[in-house]
C-alpha positions as CSV (number, residue, x, y, z in Angstrom):
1,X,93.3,101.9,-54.8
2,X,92.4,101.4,-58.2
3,X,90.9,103.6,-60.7
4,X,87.7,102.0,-62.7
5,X,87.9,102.6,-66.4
6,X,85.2,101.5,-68.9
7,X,86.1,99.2,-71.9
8,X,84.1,97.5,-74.4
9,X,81.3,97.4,-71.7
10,X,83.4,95.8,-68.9
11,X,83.8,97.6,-65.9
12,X,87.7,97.2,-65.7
13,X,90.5,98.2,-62.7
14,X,93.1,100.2,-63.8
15,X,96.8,98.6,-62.7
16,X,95.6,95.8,-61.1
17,X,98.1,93.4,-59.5
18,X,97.9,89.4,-60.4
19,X,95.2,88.8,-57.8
20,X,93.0,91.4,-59.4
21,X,91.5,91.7,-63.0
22,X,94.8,90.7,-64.4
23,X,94.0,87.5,-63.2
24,X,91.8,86.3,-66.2
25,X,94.7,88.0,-68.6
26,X,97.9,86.1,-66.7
27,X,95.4,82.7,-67.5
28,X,94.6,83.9,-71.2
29,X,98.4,83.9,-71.5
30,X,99.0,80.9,-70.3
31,X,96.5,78.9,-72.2
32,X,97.3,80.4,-75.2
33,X,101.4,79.8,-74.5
34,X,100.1,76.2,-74.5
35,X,97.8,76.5,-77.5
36,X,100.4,78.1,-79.4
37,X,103.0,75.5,-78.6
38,X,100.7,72.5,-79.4
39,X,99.7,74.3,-82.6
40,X,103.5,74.7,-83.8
41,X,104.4,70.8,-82.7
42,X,100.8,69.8,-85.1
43,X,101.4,71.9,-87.6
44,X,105.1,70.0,-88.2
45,X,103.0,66.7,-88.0
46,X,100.5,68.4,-90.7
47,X,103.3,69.4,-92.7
48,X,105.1,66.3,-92.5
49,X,101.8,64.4,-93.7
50,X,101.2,66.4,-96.7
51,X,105.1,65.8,-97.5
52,X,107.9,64.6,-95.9
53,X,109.9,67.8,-97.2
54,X,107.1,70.2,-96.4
55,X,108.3,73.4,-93.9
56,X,105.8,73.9,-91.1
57,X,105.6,77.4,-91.6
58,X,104.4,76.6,-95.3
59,X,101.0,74.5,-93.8
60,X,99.5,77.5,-93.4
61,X,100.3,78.3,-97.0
62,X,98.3,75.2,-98.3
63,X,95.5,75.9,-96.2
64,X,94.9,79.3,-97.5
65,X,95.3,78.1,-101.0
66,X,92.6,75.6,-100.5
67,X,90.1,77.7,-98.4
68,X,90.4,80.9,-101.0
69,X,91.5,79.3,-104.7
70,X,94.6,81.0,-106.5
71,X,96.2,83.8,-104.9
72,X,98.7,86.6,-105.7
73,X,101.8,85.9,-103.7
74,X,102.0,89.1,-102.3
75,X,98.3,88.7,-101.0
76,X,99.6,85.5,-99.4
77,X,102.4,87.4,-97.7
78,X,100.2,90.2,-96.7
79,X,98.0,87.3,-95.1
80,X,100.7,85.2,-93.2
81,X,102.6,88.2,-92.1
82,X,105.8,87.6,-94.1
83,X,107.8,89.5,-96.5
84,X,108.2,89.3,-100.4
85,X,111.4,87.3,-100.2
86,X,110.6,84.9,-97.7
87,X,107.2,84.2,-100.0
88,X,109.2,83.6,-102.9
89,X,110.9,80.8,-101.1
90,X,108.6,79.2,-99.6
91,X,106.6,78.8,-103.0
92,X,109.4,78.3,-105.0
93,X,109.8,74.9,-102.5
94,X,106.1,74.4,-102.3
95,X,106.3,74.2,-106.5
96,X,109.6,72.3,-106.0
97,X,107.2,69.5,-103.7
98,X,104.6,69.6,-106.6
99,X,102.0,71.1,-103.9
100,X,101.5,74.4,-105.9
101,X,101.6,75.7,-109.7
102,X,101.4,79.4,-110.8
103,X,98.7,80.2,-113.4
104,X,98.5,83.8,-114.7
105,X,95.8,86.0,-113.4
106,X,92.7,86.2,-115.6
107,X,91.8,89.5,-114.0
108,X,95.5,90.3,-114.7
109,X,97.7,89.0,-117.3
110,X,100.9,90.8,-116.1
111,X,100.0,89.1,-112.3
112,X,100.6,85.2,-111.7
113,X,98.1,83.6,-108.8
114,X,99.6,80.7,-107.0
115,X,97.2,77.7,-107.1
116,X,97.0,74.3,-105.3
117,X,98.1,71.4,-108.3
118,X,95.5,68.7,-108.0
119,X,97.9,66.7,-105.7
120,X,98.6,69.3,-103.5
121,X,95.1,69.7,-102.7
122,X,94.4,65.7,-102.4
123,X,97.3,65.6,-99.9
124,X,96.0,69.0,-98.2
125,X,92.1,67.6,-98.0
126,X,93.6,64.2,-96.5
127,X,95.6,66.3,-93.9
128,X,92.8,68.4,-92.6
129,X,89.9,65.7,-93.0
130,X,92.4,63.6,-90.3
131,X,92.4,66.6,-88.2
132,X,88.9,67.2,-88.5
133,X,88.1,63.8,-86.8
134,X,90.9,64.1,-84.4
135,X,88.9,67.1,-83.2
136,X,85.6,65.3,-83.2
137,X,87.0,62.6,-81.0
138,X,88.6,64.5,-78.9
139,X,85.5,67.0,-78.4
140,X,83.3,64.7,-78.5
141,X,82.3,64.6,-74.8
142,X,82.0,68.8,-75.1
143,X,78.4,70.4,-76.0
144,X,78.1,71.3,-80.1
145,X,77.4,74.7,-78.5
146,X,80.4,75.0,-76.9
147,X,82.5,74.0,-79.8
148,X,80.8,76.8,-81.5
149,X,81.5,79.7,-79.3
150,X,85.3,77.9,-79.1
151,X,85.1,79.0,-82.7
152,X,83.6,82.1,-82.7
153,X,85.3,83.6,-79.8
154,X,89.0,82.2,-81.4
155,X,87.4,83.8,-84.9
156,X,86.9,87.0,-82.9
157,X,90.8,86.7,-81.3
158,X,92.0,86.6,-84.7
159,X,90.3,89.4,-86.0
160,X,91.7,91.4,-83.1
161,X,95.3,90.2,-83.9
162,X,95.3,90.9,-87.6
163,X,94.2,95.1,-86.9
């Protein structure tokens, strides 16, 4: 016996075994164990292809830095989920690479904004624009609608994960 509880406007069973509604949730883990694995093993290549010294975990860095402009390193942190420290080193090597320069911050002149250096985002641009067409091809067969709620619907996962 199950009890029915109501959430976000699904009619849901309360301790329900695999063959119930956890069903769809045991799946949603297991596609996104793949996704997240895949992800980690492109993001290397990613990283690798903007530099051959480039971390992994400092992709995402470069990313950012393109998408937004300069940014304060602790907004960066706040953003990837890491602390002070292990910002500071993974700047220091991205300035190291040549990727990234500090400028000081015109709002703030006490504050420094970490900023792509014009090859950094050249290298960045080629990286993505590669990855962009990797996705066309390989979505190519899929509806344009469905590629758009793919997005929205990750967009949505994301903004769930970062409350």
């Amino acid at each position: 016996m199950h009890e029915d509880a109501h959430r976000g406007g699904r009619e849901v069973a309360s301790g329900a075994s695999p063959s119930g509604v956890d069903r769809e949730f045991l799946s949603l883990e297991r596609e996104l164990t793949v996704l997240l694995r895949r992800a980690r093993a492109n993001q290397g290549e990613m990283a690798r292809e903007v530099h051959p010294d480039l971390e992994p975990a400092a992709y995402g860095l470069l990313v950012r830095l393109e998408e937004c402009g300069g940014q304060r390193a602790t907004d960066l942190a706040a953003y990837i989920g890491v602390g002070k420290a292990t910002m500071s080193r993974q700047l220091r090597a991205l300035e190291e690479l040549g990727l990234v320069a500090r400028e000081p911050d015109p709002a703030d002149g006490r504050a420094w904004l970490v900023a792509l250096t014009d090859d950094g985002r050249r290298r960045v641009g080629q990286v993505r624009e590669a990855r962009r067409a990797r996705y066309v091809s390989q979505l190519a067969h899929w509806d344009r609608h469905e590629v758009a709620e793919l997005a929205r619907l990750l967009h949505q996962l994301n903004g769930v994960a970062e409350k």
